[in-house]
C-alpha positions as CSV (number, residue, x, y, z in Angstrom):
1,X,-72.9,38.4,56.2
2,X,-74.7,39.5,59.3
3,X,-72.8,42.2,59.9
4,X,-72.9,43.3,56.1
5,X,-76.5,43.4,55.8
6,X,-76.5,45.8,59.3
7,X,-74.2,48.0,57.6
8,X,-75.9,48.3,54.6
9,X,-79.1,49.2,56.4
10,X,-77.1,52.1,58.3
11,X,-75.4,52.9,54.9
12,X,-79.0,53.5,53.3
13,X,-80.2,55.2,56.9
14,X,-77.6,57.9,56.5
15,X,-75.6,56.3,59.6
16,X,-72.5,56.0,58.1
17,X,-69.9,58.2,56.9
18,X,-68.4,58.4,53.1
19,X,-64.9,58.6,55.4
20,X,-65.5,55.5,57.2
21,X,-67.1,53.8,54.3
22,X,-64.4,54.3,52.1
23,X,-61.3,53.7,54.9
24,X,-63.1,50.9,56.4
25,X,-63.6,49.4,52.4
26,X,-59.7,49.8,52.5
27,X,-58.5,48.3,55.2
28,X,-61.1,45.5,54.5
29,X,-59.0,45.0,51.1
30,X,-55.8,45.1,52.5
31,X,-56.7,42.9,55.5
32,X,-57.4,40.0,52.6
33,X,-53.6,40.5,51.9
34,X,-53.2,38.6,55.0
35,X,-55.6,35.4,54.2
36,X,-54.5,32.4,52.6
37,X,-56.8,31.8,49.6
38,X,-60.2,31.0,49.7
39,X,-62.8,30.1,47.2
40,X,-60.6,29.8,44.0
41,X,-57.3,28.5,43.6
42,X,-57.3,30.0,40.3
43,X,-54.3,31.8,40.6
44,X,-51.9,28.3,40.3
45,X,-53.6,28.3,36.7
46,X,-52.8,32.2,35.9
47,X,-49.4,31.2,37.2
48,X,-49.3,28.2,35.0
49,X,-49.8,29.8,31.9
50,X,-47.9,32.6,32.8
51,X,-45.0,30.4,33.2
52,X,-45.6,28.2,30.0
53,X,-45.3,31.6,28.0
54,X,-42.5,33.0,30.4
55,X,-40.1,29.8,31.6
56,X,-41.6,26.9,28.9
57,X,-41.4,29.4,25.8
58,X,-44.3,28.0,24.7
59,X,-48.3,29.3,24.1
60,X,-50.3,29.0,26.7
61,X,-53.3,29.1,24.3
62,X,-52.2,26.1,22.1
63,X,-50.3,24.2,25.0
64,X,-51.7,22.3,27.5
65,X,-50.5,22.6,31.4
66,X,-50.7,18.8,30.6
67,X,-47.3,19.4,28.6
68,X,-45.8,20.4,32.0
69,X,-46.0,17.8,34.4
70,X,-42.7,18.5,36.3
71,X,-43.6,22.2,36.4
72,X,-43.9,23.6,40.1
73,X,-47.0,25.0,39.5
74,X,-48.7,21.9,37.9
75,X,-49.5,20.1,41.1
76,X,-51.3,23.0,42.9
77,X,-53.0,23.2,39.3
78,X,-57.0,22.2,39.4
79,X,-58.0,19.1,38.1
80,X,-60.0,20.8,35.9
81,X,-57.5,23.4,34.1
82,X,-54.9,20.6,33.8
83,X,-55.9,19.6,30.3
84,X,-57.5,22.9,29.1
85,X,-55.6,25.9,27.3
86,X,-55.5,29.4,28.8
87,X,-58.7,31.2,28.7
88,X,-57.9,34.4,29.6
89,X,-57.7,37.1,27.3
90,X,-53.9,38.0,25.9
91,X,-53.8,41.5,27.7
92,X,-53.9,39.1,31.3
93,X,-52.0,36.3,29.7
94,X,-49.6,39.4,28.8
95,X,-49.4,40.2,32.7
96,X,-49.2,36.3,34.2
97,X,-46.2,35.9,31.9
98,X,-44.7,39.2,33.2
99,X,-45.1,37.9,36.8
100,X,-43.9,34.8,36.4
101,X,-40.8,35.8,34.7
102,X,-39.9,38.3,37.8
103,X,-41.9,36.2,40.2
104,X,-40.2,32.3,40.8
105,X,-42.1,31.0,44.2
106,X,-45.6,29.9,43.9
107,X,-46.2,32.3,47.6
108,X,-44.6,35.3,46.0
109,X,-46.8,34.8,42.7
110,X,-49.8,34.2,44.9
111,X,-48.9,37.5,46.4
112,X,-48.6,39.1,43.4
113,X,-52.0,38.4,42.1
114,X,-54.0,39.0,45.6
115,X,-52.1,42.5,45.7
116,X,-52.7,43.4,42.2
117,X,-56.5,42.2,43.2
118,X,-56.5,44.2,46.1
119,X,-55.4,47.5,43.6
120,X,-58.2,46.8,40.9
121,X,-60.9,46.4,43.7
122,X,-59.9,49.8,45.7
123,X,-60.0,51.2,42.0
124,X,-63.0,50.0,41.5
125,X,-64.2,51.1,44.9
126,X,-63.5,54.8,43.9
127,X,-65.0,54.9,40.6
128,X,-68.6,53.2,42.3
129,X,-67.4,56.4,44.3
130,X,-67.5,58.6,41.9
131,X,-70.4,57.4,39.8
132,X,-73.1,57.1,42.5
133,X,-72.0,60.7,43.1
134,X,-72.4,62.1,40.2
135,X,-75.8,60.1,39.6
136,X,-77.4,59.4,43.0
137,X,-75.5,61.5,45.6
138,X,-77.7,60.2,48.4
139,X,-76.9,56.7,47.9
140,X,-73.0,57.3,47.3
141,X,-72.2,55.7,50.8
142,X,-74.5,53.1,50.1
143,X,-72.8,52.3,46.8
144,X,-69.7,52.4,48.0
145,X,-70.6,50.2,51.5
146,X,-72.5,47.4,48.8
147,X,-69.1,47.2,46.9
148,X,-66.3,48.0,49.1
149,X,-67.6,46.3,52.3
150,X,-69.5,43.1,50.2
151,X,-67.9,39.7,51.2
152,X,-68.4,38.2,48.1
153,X,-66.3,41.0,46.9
154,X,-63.8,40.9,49.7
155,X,-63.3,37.0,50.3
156,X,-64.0,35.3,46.8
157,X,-62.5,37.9,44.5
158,X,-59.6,39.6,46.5
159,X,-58.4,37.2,49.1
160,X,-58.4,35.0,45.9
161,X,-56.4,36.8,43.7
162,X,-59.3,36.2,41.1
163,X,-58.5,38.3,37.9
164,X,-62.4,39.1,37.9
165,X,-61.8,42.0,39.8
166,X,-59.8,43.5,36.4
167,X,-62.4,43.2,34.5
168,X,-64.3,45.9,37.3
Protein backbone atom coordinates (compact mmCIF):
# COMPACT_ATOMS: atom_id res chain seq x y z
CA UNK A 1 0.00 0.00 0.00
CA UNK A 2 3.11 1.90 0.69
CA UNK A 3 4.42 1.55 -2.38
CA UNK A 4 0.98 2.46 -4.06
CA UNK A 5 0.59 5.59 -2.47
CA UNK A 6 4.48 6.60 -3.69
CA UNK A 7 3.41 5.77 -7.01
CA UNK A 8 0.53 7.66 -7.12
CA UNK A 9 2.25 10.75 -5.84
CA UNK A 10 4.90 10.37 -8.80
CA UNK A 11 1.88 9.50 -11.13
CA UNK A 12 0.27 12.98 -10.11
CA UNK A 13 4.02 14.70 -10.16
CA UNK A 14 4.41 13.82 -13.76
CA UNK A 15 7.24 11.06 -12.81
CA UNK A 16 5.88 8.36 -14.42
CA UNK A 17 5.29 7.30 -17.80
CA UNK A 18 1.74 6.36 -19.58
CA UNK A 19 4.28 3.27 -21.02
CA UNK A 20 5.23 2.17 -17.74
CA UNK A 21 2.02 2.79 -16.17
CA UNK A 22 0.13 0.88 -18.49
CA UNK A 23 2.91 -2.30 -18.87
CA UNK A 24 3.57 -2.22 -15.32
CA UNK A 25 -0.66 -2.26 -14.72
CA UNK A 26 -0.29 -5.41 -17.00
CA UNK A 27 2.14 -7.37 -15.68
CA UNK A 28 0.64 -6.51 -12.26
CA UNK A 29 -2.70 -8.39 -13.62
CA UNK A 30 -1.05 -11.12 -15.01
CA UNK A 31 1.22 -11.67 -12.04
CA UNK A 32 -2.29 -12.35 -9.92
CA UNK A 33 -2.58 -15.34 -12.45
CA UNK A 34 -0.06 -16.87 -10.32
CA UNK A 35 -1.67 -16.29 -6.60
CA UNK A 36 -3.78 -18.70 -5.07
CA UNK A 37 -7.04 -16.79 -4.04
CA UNK A 38 -7.28 -14.24 -1.69
CA UNK A 39 -10.07 -12.26 -0.17
CA UNK A 40 -13.16 -14.12 -1.75
CA UNK A 41 -13.59 -17.60 -2.39
CA UNK A 42 -16.47 -16.66 -4.45
CA UNK A 43 -15.57 -18.36 -7.35
CA UNK A 44 -16.54 -22.14 -5.69
CA UNK A 45 -20.13 -20.44 -5.61
CA UNK A 46 -20.01 -19.15 -9.46
CA UNK A 47 -18.81 -22.65 -10.03
CA UNK A 48 -21.53 -24.05 -8.14
CA UNK A 49 -24.27 -22.67 -9.92
CA UNK A 50 -22.68 -22.96 -12.98
CA UNK A 51 -22.60 -26.59 -12.57
CA UNK A 52 -26.23 -26.94 -11.10
CA UNK A 53 -27.36 -25.31 -14.55
CA UNK A 54 -24.58 -27.21 -16.61
CA UNK A 55 -24.04 -30.98 -14.82
CA UNK A 56 -27.40 -31.00 -12.28
CA UNK A 57 -29.76 -29.71 -15.18
CA UNK A 58 -31.35 -27.81 -12.74
CA UNK A 59 -31.90 -23.68 -11.98
CA UNK A 60 -29.54 -22.24 -10.12
CA UNK A 61 -32.04 -19.48 -9.33
CA UNK A 62 -34.79 -21.82 -7.79
CA UNK A 63 -32.28 -24.59 -6.58
CA UNK A 64 -30.33 -24.43 -3.69
CA UNK A 65 -26.42 -25.63 -3.66
CA UNK A 66 -28.12 -27.30 -0.57
CA UNK A 67 -29.71 -29.81 -3.20
CA UNK A 68 -26.12 -30.84 -4.05
CA UNK A 69 -24.36 -32.10 -1.29
CA UNK A 70 -22.14 -34.78 -3.05
CA UNK A 71 -21.31 -32.10 -5.63
CA UNK A 72 -17.36 -31.40 -5.90
CA UNK A 73 -17.85 -27.98 -5.59
CA UNK A 74 -20.17 -27.92 -2.52
CA UNK A 75 -17.56 -28.43 0.12
CA UNK A 76 -15.25 -25.51 -0.98
CA UNK A 77 -18.74 -23.67 -1.12
CA UNK A 78 -19.08 -20.82 1.77
CA UNK A 79 -21.13 -21.35 4.58
CA UNK A 80 -23.03 -18.66 3.63
CA UNK A 81 -24.00 -19.35 -0.17
CA UNK A 82 -24.75 -23.02 0.73
CA UNK A 83 -28.45 -22.40 1.33
CA UNK A 84 -29.01 -19.32 -0.95
CA UNK A 85 -29.97 -19.26 -4.73
CA UNK A 86 -27.71 -17.69 -7.39
CA UNK A 87 -27.52 -14.01 -7.30
CA UNK A 88 -25.95 -13.21 -10.25
CA UNK A 89 -27.56 -11.85 -13.09
CA UNK A 90 -28.41 -14.61 -16.06
CA UNK A 91 -25.90 -13.06 -18.63
CA UNK A 92 -22.92 -14.43 -15.72
CA UNK A 93 -25.03 -17.30 -14.69
CA UNK A 94 -25.06 -17.79 -18.71
CA UNK A 95 -21.10 -17.80 -18.60
CA UNK A 96 -20.54 -19.99 -15.12
CA UNK A 97 -22.71 -22.67 -16.79
CA UNK A 98 -20.58 -22.42 -20.08
CA UNK A 99 -17.43 -22.98 -17.95
CA UNK A 100 -18.45 -25.54 -16.07
CA UNK A 101 -19.68 -27.53 -18.84
CA UNK A 102 -15.99 -27.32 -20.67
CA UNK A 103 -14.28 -26.78 -17.40
CA UNK A 104 -14.50 -30.24 -14.85
CA UNK A 105 -11.61 -29.46 -12.04
CA UNK A 106 -12.30 -26.98 -9.36
CA UNK A 107 -8.17 -25.54 -10.27
CA UNK A 108 -9.03 -25.29 -13.88
CA UNK A 109 -12.49 -23.42 -13.19
CA UNK A 110 -10.62 -21.34 -10.67
CA UNK A 111 -8.37 -20.57 -13.51
CA UNK A 112 -10.86 -19.71 -15.68
CA UNK A 113 -12.54 -17.10 -13.69
CA UNK A 114 -9.09 -15.27 -12.39
CA UNK A 115 -8.11 -15.22 -16.20
CA UNK A 116 -11.29 -14.01 -17.50
CA UNK A 117 -10.79 -11.36 -14.33
CA UNK A 118 -7.54 -10.59 -15.35
CA UNK A 119 -9.22 -9.66 -19.23
CA UNK A 120 -12.11 -7.49 -17.84
CA UNK A 121 -9.67 -5.50 -15.51
CA UNK A 122 -6.90 -4.79 -18.36
CA UNK A 123 -10.17 -3.73 -20.33
CA UNK A 124 -11.11 -1.74 -17.95
CA UNK A 125 -7.64 -0.41 -17.56
CA UNK A 126 -7.74 0.95 -21.10
CA UNK A 127 -10.95 2.46 -21.25
CA UNK A 128 -9.93 4.61 -17.65
CA UNK A 129 -7.12 5.10 -20.44
CA UNK A 130 -9.02 6.42 -22.78
CA UNK A 131 -11.54 8.42 -20.76
CA UNK A 132 -9.06 10.44 -18.59
CA UNK A 133 -7.61 11.27 -21.97
CA UNK A 134 -10.13 12.47 -23.60
CA UNK A 135 -11.38 14.46 -20.35
CA UNK A 136 -8.31 15.26 -18.15
CA UNK A 137 -5.17 14.48 -20.33
CA UNK A 138 -2.95 15.61 -17.51
CA UNK A 139 -4.18 13.21 -15.13
CA UNK A 140 -4.37 10.14 -17.72
CA UNK A 141 -1.33 8.44 -15.93
CA UNK A 142 -2.65 9.11 -12.83
CA UNK A 143 -5.97 7.46 -13.75
CA UNK A 144 -4.60 4.80 -15.09
CA UNK A 145 -1.78 4.18 -12.03
CA UNK A 146 -5.10 4.65 -9.39
CA UNK A 147 -6.82 1.76 -11.26
CA UNK A 148 -4.39 -0.46 -12.91
CA UNK A 149 -1.73 -0.38 -10.08
CA UNK A 150 -4.56 -0.22 -7.00
CA UNK A 151 -4.25 -3.40 -4.70
CA UNK A 152 -7.66 -3.47 -3.86
CA UNK A 153 -8.10 -3.77 -7.50
CA UNK A 154 -5.27 -6.16 -8.11
CA UNK A 155 -5.54 -8.63 -4.95
CA UNK A 156 -9.33 -8.61 -4.03
CA UNK A 157 -10.86 -8.51 -7.41
CA UNK A 158 -8.39 -10.25 -9.87
CA UNK A 159 -6.39 -12.65 -7.86
CA UNK A 160 -9.98 -13.52 -6.75
CA UNK A 161 -11.55 -14.22 -9.76
CA UNK A 162 -14.38 -11.85 -8.36
CA UNK A 163 -16.99 -11.25 -11.24
CA UNK A 164 -17.00 -7.45 -9.97
CA UNK A 165 -14.46 -6.69 -12.30
CA UNK A 166 -17.36 -7.41 -15.29
CA UNK A 167 -19.39 -5.22 -14.19
CA UNK A 168 -16.19 -2.38 -14.83
Amino acid sequence: VVGFMVALREAWRGGVSMRTAIWMAVAFNVLMLALPLLFSRDVYSYSLYGRIASIHHGNPYVDLPLNYPTDQMFSLTGPAWKDTPAVYGPLFTLYSSLLTKVIGSARGLIFAFKLTSVGASIATLFLVKRVSEKIRPSRAVFAVVLFGWNPVVLFHSVASGHNDLYVA
